[in-house]
N, C-alpha and C positions, 0 to 999 in steps of 0.2 A: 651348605647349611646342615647342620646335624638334626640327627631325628628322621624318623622316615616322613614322609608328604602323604597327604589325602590324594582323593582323584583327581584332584584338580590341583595339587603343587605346593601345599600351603603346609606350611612345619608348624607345628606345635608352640606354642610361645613367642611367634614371630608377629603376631596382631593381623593374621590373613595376609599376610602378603607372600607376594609368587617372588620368586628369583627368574626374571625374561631374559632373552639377551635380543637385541634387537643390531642387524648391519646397515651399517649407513654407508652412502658411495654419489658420488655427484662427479660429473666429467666437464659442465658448461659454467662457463662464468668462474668467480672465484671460487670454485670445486673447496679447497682448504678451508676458507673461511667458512663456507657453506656447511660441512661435513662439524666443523667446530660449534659452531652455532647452534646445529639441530641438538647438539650432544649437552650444550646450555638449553635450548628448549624441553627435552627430555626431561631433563632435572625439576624443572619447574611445572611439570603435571601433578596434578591433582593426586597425590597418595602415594609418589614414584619418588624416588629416588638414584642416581646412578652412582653402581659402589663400586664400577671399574671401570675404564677406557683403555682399548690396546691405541697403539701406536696408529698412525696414517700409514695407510700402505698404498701402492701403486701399482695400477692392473690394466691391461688393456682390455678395449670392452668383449665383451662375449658374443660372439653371434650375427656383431653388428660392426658398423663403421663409426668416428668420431675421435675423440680426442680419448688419452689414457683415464682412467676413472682412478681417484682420491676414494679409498676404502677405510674404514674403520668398525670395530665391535664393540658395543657396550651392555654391560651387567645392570640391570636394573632389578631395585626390589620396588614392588607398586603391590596397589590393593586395588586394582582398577584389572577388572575380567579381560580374556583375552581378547575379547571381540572391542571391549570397549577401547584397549590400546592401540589394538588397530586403528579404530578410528581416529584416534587421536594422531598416528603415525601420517594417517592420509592427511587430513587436516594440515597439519604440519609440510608436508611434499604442496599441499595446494599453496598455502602460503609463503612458498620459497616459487611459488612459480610453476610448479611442475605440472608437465601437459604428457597427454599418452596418445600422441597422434598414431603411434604404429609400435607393433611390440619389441622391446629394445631400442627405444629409441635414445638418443642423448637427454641428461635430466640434470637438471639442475639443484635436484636432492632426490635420491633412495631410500627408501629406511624401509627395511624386509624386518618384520615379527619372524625371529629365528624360533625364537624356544619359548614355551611360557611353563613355567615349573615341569612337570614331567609330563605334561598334556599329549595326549596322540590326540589330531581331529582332523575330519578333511569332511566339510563342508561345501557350500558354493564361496562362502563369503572367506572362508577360513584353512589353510591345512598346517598345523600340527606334525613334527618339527615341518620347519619351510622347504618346502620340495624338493628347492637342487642346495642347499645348506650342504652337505653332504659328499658334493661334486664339485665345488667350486675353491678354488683355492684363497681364493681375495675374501672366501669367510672364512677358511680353517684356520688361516695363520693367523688373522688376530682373533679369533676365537682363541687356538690354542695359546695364545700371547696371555691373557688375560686368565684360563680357566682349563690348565692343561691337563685336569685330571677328568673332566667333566664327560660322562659319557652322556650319548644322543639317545632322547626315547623310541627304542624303535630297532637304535640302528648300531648302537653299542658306544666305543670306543673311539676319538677325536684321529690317536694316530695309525690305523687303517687306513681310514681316510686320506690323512694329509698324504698319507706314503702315494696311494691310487693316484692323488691330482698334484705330485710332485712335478712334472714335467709341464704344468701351465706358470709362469710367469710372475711374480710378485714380488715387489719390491718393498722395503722399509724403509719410509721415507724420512727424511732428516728434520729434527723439531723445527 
């Protein structure tokens, strides 16, 4: 988006709206369908919009046991504050089923608040960019898929990164 941002991400002539990027990933049930779906839910929020989608990727889970996890990132422009997308993001995970019996558990939808305009926050409720966004490969690649110039608030530049977490696993998966 051209023009510089206020504190909170918003360009000049764009009607208050943030550029978010939010990753979505689901490893139970129809994972694809699921990850598709939330990416039509997204769209359909209140004041959102999604003006990019990278490809499905495929990742084996992190940290935990289960089947491989269905990855994707999307671009949204909203006029809905950061806190409030979140909730909308959980909403959404509840509504697909999603249960948090244990941390990394198998889910039958993800959706991580990656970025919201240029925001650093770290909250109880909230952190600003998302904490391992950064270390995780199953986000830099369709992050960078989608938004290869984009640097991280905070942390700088996309391909540092991807080069650090080149040695974890991701696949792109076929339409």
């Amino acid at each position: 988006m051209p023009g510089a941002a206020d504190a909170a991400g918003r360009h000049a002539g764009d009607g208050g709206r943030v550029r978010a990027y939010v990753g979505l990933g689901a490893n139970l049930g129809d994972a694809r369908g699921a990850v598709r779906g939330a990416i039509d839910a997204l769209d359909r929020l209140p004041g959102t919009r999604v003006v990019a989608r990278s490809s499905l990727w495929r990742s084996a889970p992190v940290d935990a046991q289960g089947p491989d996890f269905v990855n994707a990132v999307v671009a949204l422009d909203t006029t809905l504050a950061a806190e409030a997308l979140l909730a909308a993001l959980q909403a959404l995970e509840h509504a697909q089923g999603r249960e948090r019996p244990y941390r990394h558990a198998p889910r039958t939808l993800d959706l991580d608040l990656l970025l919201w305009g240029d925001r650093i926050a770290a909250t109880p409720a909230l952190t600003l960019p998302h904490p391992r966004l950064h270390l995780r490969a199953f986000v830099l690649e369709p992050l960078a898929e989608i938004a290869p110039a984009l640097v991280l608030p905070g942390l700088g530049a996309l391909a540092p990164w991807r080069a650090a977490a080149a040695d974890q696993v991701v696949e792109r998966m076929a339409s």
